[in-house]
C-alpha positions as CSV (number, residue, x, y, z in Angstrom):
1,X,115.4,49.1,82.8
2,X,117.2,50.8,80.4
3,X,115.9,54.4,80.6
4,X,117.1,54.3,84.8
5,X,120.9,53.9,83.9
6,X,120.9,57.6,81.9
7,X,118.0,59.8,84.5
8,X,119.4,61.1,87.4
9,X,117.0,60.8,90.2
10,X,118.6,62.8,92.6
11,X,116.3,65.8,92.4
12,X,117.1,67.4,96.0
13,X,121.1,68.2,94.3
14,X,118.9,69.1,91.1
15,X,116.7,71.8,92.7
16,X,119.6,72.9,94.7
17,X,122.0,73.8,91.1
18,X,118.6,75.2,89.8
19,X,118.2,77.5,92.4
20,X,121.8,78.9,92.6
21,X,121.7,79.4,88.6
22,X,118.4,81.5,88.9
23,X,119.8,83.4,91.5
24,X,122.8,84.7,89.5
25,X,122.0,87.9,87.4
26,X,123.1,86.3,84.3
27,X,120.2,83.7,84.4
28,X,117.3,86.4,85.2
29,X,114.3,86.3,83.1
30,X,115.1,89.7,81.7
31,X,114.4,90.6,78.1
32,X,117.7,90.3,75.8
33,X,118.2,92.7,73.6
34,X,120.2,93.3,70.4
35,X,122.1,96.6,69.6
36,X,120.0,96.9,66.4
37,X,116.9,97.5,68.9
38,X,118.0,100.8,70.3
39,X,117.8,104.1,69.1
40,X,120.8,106.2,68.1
41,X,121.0,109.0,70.4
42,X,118.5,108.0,72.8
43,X,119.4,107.7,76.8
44,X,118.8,104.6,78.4
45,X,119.2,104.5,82.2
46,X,122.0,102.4,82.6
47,X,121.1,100.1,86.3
48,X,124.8,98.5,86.0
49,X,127.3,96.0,83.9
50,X,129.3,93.5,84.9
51,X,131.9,90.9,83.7
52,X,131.2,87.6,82.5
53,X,133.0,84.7,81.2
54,X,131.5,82.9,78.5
55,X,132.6,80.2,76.2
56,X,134.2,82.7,73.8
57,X,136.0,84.2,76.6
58,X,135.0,87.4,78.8
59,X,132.2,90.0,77.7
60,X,130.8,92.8,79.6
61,X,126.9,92.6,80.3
62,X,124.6,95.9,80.5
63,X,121.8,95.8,82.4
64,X,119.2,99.4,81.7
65,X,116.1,100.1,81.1
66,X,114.1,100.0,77.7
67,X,110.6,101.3,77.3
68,X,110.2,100.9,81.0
69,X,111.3,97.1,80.8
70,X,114.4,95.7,82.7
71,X,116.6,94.4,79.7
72,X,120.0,93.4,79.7
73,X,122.7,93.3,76.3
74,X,126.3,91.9,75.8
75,X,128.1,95.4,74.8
76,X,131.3,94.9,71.9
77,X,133.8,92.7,72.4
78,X,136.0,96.1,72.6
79,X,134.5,97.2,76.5
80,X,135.5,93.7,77.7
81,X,139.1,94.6,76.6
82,X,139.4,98.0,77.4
83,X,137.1,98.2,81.0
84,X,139.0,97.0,84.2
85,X,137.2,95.8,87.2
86,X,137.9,99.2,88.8
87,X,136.1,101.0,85.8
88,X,132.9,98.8,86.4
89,X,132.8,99.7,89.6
90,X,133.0,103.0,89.4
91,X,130.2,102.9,86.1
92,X,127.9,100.7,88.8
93,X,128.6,103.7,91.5
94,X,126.8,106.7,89.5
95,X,123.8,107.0,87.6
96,X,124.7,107.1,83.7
97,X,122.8,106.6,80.8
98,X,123.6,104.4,78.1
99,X,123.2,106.1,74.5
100,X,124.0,104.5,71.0
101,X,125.9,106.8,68.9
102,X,126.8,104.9,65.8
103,X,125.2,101.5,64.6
104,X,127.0,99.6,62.0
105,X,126.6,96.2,60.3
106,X,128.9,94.6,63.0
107,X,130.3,97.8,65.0
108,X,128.3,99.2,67.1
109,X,129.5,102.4,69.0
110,X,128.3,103.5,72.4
111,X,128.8,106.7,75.4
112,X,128.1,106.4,78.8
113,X,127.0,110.2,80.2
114,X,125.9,111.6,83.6
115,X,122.1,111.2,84.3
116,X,120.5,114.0,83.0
């Protein structure tokens, strides 16, 4: 009675949204990380980054490797500003590591070097 009017039972449509939202690289099962859980100096292989919008606007996701674990990590709001779509690009076409030069409380400070 009363439970039908709010479920939707249209489960083929269901599966179908499912599937295209696990398919995108922002809903992969990788492990999130925080800036506070890298090491300051230390080279992370860098597999790419990307733009995303979210619901506080734009932000540039990093997607490298962390003790031999895919992770991915939303990088300052200052990259989302300053990287164009050609700069991704071009950071997606080489192989770069990903260091942490200066944590802060709130600022975090990163490079992006040549492979070594």
């Amino acid at each position: 009675g009363v439970l039908r009017k709010y479920v939707n039972y249209d489960f083929p449509i269901f599966m179908f949204q499912m599937e295209n939202l696990n398919s995108h690289d922002l809903y992969t099962p990788l492990r999130q990380l925080h800036p506070k859980d890298l090491k300051t100096g230390k080279r992370y292989p860098l597999e790419k980054m990307m733009r995303i919008k979210t619901c506080h606007g734009e932000a540039i996701l990093a997607f490298f490797e962390y003790e031999g674990e895919a992770c991915k990590m939303f990088m300052p709001k200052s990259y989302s500003d300053k990287l164009t779509d050609a700069d991704l690009e071009e950071i997606n076409n080489k192989q770069l590591d990903l260091i942490l030069v200066k944590p802060h409380y709130q600022t975090f400070k990163y490079e992006v070097r040549e492979r070594e």
